[in-house]
N, C-alpha and C positions, 0 to 999 in steps of 0.2 A: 637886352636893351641895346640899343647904339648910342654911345657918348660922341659928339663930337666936338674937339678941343679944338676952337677958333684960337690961331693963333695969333691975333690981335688982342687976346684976353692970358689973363691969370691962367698957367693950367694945372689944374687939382686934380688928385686923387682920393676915394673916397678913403682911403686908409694909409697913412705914413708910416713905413717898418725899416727895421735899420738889418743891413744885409748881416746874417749870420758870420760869417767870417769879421764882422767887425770895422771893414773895408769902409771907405766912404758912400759908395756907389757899389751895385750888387758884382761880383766878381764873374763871368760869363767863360762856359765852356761848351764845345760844339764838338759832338762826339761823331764821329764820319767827316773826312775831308775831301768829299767828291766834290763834286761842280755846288751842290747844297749848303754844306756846310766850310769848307774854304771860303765860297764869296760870304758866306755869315759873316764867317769871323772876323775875316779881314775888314770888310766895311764896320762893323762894332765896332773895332778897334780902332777905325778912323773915327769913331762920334767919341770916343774917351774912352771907353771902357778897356779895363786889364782884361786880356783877351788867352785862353787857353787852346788850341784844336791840338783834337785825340784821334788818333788813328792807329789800327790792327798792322797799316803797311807800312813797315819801316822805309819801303824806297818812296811813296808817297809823301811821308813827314819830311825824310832827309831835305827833297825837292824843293817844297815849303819853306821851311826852316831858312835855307841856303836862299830863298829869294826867288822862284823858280814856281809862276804856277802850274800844275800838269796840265791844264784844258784852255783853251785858248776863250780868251773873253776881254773883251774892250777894258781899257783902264784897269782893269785889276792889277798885273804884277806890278805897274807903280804903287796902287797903294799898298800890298805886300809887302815892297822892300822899304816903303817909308816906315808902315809902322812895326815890322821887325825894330828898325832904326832907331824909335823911341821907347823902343823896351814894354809895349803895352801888349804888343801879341808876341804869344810862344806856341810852341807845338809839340807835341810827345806821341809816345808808345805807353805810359804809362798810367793804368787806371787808378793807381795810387797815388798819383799825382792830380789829377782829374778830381779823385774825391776829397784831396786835402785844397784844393786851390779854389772848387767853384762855390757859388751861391744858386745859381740856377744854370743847370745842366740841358744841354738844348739836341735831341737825339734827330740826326739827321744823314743817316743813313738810309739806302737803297730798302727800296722792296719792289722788286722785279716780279715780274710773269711768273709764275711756279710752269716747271718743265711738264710737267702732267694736267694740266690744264689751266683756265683761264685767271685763276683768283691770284690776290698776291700773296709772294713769299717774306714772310716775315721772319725769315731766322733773324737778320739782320738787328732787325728791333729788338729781338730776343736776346740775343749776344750782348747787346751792347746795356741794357737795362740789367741784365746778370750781371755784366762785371763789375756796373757800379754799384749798384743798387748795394752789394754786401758788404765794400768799403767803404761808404757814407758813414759816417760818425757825428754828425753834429746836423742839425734841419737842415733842408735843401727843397729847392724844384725843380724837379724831373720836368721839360715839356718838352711834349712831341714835336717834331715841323713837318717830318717824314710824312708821303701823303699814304695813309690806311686805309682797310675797310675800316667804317662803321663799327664800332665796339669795341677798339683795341686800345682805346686809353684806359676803358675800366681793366680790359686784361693785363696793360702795363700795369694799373694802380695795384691789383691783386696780386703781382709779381713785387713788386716793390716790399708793399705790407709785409709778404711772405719770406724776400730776404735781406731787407734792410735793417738793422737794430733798432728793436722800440726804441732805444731812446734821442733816435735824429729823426723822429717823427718827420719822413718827407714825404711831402705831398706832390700831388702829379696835375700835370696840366697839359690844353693841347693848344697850339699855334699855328695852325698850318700857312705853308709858306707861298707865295704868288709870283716866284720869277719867270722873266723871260729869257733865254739864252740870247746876249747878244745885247741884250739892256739890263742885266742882271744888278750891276753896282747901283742905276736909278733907283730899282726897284725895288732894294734894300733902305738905299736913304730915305726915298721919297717912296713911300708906298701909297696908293691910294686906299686902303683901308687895312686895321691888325686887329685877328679875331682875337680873342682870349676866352678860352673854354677852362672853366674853374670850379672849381666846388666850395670855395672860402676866400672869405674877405682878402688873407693873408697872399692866395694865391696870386687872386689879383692886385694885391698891393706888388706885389713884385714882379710881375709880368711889367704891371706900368712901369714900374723904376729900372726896371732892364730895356726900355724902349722910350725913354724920358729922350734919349740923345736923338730920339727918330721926330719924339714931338718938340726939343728945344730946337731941332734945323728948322721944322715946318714954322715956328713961330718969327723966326729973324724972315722966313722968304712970305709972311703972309698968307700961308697955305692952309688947310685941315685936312688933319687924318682920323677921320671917322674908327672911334672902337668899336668891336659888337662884342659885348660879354655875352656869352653865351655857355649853355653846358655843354658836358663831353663831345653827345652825339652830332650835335648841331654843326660844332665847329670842327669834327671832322667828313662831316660830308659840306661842307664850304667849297672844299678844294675839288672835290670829284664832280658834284654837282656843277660847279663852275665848268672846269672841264669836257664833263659832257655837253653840255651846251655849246661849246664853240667847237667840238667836234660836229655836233649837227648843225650846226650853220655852215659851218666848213662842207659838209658831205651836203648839204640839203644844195649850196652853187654848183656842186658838182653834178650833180641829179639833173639839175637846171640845165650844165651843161651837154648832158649825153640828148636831153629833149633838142638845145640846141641843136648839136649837131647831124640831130634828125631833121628837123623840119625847118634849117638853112637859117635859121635865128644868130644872134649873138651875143654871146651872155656874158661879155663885159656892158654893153649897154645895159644888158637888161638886170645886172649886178647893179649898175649906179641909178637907174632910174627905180627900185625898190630901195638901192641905199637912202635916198633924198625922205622916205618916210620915216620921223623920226623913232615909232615905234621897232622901227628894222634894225635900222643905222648901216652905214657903211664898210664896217670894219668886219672881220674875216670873212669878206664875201666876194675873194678872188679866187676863181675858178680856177684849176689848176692839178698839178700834181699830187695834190692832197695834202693830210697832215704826216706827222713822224717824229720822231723825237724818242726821246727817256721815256714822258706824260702821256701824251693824251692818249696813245697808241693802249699800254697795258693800262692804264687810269679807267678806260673807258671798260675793258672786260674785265677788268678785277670791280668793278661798281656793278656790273650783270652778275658777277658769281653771287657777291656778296646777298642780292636781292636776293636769287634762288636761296639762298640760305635763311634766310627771313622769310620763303615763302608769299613774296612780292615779285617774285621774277618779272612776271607779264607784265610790268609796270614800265618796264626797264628793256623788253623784249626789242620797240626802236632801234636803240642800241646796238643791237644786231646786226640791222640793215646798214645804219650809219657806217659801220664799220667794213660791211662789204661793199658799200659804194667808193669808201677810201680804195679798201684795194683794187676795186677795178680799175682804177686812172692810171694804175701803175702800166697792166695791161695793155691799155689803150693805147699808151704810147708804143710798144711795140706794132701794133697794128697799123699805126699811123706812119710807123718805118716801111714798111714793107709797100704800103700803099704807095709811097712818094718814091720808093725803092723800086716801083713796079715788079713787084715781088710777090705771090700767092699766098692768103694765108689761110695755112693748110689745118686739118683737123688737131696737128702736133705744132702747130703753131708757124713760123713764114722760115725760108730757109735762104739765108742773107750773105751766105758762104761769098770769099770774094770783095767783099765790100766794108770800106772802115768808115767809124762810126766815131766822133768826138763827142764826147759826153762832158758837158761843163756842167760841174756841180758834182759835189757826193757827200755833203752833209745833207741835217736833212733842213737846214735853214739856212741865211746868210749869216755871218758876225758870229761864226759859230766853228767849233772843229767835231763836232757833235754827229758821228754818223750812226748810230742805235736806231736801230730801226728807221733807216732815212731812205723813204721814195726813190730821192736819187740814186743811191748805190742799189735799189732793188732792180730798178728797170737796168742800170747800167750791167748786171748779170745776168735779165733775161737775154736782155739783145746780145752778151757775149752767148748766151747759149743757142741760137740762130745761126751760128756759124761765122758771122763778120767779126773783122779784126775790130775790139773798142775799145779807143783813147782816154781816160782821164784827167781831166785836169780840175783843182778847186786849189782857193788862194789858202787855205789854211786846213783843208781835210786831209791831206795825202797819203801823211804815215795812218792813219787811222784807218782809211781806207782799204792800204794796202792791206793792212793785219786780215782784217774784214771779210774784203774781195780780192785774192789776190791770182785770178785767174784771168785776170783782163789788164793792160798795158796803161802806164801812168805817164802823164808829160807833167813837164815842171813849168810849161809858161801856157796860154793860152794859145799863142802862136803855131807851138809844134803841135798841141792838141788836133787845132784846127786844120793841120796841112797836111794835103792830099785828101781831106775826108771825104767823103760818097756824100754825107749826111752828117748835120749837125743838130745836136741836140741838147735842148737851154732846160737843164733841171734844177737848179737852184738859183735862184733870182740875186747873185750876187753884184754888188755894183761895178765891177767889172765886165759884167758880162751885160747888163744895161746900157752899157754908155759905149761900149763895143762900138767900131768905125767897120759896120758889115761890108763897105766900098773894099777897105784894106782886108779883111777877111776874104771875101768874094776871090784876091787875088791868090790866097794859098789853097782854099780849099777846092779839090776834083770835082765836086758837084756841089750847087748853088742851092742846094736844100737845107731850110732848119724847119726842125718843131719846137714852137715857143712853150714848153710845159708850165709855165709859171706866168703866162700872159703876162711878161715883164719886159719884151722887146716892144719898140714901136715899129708896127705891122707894117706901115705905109711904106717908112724910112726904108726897113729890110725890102717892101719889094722892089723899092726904086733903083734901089743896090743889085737888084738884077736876082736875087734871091726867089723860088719857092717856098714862102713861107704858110705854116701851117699853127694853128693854134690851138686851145682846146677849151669847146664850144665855139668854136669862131669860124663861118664863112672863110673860104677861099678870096682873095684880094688877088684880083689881075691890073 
């Protein structure tokens, strides 16, 4: 069912339970403090709640702890270091600690691409519900947020059963989580909907009371946030199925674009004159360098394995294509170098030897230091394998980068990126490199060529500026 708590009204639960530890309010702990469970916490702990994060990596918590967050994201280490400061969130190495401190335990750890093919790897889940699971001594709720195949809540609940003591009878629940890198603190306060996958009243009595602070914000600003209670299965394909979908809108403007580029169309127009239909809508329907990220990239072929295993595959088969239309854009843009490079490109690809290459961008988003699996930094290796010298420069990726790709040349300002290049190339749509004065540009760089990979320059501006500007799906502009 979906509840939705107007917050102009009373908001109730169908069930009132008082947090096991005794506490006023339920006690909350976030086991994994990646980019997932760090922004948890800390945002919790700015709505009230005593806030615990658990991590295996002692240089991770240290950082934490100290005020420091590892991953770069808008507002967060202010509210780190405020609510360190009120003594509501802490952080440890200790699962012992973990199982005497929480009420409801919230597992939000990685599950990556397995090395041997497409499904995901869940040691992680697995670890983490082992160490607690057998120090639990008193009731609790185990919930997921980590995004899974399809069936792993019952596998945690039958893990739990198996080594938790009967008599803290804890029960499991799944929540899967909706951030965006980059808007991630919004999107913890203000969510636009919280699933709650439950098997008991009790469950979800305290899933609500652990997210009371999410509905007592939305009630001061006049907002709702839609609940769906739902079971296990449901609410964890919420996340994947979500996912897939804006990978194929993503992929389906890119498909649009390579027709572009064929028959001289252009598929920013033709993006917004389909956006204007409201059953379409506008949003991810920017043709470009594609998706990349932590998510949608393995999210999408760990939802393919999992169908083959259900013997639904063919359902799911799409998914395939989507996924090789991403990778081509990556491609693409090397081709479109060599083109403007007047450069052949050969059976092994164009040979650009001689020639530098500024590559702005190497996350794989803006407002991010996020480069896992990012577009950007993928094309920025092909083109260094072509033989030209390639520059990088991003406002906030660089040490990431380097670790990454550390075969190709890094600048620290946009300037030195830019100067002397053959060729400029726009791979992440940072606002830096939008609002860019291409006149002043034009004067350091060798050659007056960009490719806009993220259709986020304006076309006209750049060619007025004296620029060969090239786009994807877009007409040539003389």
């Amino acid at each position: 069912m979906t509840i939705a708590y107007p917050s102009n009204q009373s908001l109730q639960t169908p069930l009132t339970v008082s947090p096991p530890s005794g506490a006023p309010r339920p006690r909350l702990t976030f086991l994994g403090t990646g980019y997932l469970g760090a922004t948890y916490a800390i945002c919790f702990a700015e709505m009230g709640y005593d806030v615990l994060g658990f991590d295996i990596d002692e240089a991770k918590i240290a950082k934490l702890a100290a005020g420091e967050v590892p991953f770069h994201e808008p507002g967060l280490d202010e509210l780190l270091r405020k609510n360190l400061g009120t003594g509501r969130l802490r952080f440890t190495t200790s699962y012992d600690e973990v199982a005497d401190f929480g009420d409801v335990h919230f597992i939000c750890v990685g599950t990556p691409q397995r090395a041997d093919g497409l499904a995901a790897d869940l040691s992680y889940v697995e670890s983490a519900v082992t160490g607690l699971a057998q120090r639990l001594h008193r009731k609790a709720l185990i919930v997921g947020k980590s995004t899974v195949p399809v069936g792993t809540a019952e596998w945690v609940e039958d893990m739990v059963r198996r080594l938790s003591p009967p008599e803290a009878t804890v029960e499991v629940a799944w929540s899967p989580e909706f951030l965006q890198e980059g808007f991630a603190v919004e999107d913890v306060l203000r969510p636009n909907r919280v699933i709650f996958g439950v098997k008991s009243e009790w469950a979800q009595a305290m899933l609500y009371a652990a997210h009371k602070g999410v509905f007592d914000l939305a009630q001061t600003e006049d907002r709702e946030v839609p609940i769906v209670v739902t079971d296990f299965a449901t609410a964890e394909l919420v996340k994947v199925a979500a996912n897939a979908f804006l990978a194929t809108k993503i992929s389906f403007i890119n498909a649009m674009a390579e027709v572009c580029e064929a028959s001289g169309a252009d598929v920013t127009q033709l993006a917004r004159a389909i956006g204007y239909d409201p059953r379409i809508g506008n949003k991810f329907l920017r043709a470009g360098l594609g998706f990349g990220g932590a998510c949608l990239p393995k999210d999408i072929r760990a939802f393919q394995a999992r169908a083959q295993e259900l013997g639904v595959g063919e359902a799911l088969r799409f998914l395939h294509e989507v996924d090789l239309i991403n990778i081509r854009r990556r491609q693409r843009v090397v081709q479109l170098a060599a083109e403007l490079l007047e450069r052949p490109n050969g059976p092994a690809g164009p040979d650009l030897s001689g020639l530098r290459i500024a590559v702005l961008g190497a996350t794989f988003k803006p407002n991010s230091d996020d480069v896992r699996d990012s577009p950007a930094l993928s094309v920025a290796g092909k083109l260094g394998r072509t033989g030209a010298t390639v520059v990088v420069y991003d406002p906030e990726g660089l040490a990431n980068a380097e670790r990454e790709l550390p075969d190709v040349h890094y600048a620290k300002t946009l300037s030195d990126a830019v100067s002397r290049a053959d060729l400029v190339c726009v791979l992440t749509e940072w606002e830096e490199f939008r609002n860019a004065d291409p006149v002043a540009l034009a004067e350091l760089a060798a050659g007056r060529r960009v490719i806009d990979a993220r259709n986020c320059l304006d076309q006209a501006v750049w060619v007025r500026a004296g620029w060969v500007y090239r786009g994807m799906g877009r007409p040539a502009l003389t």
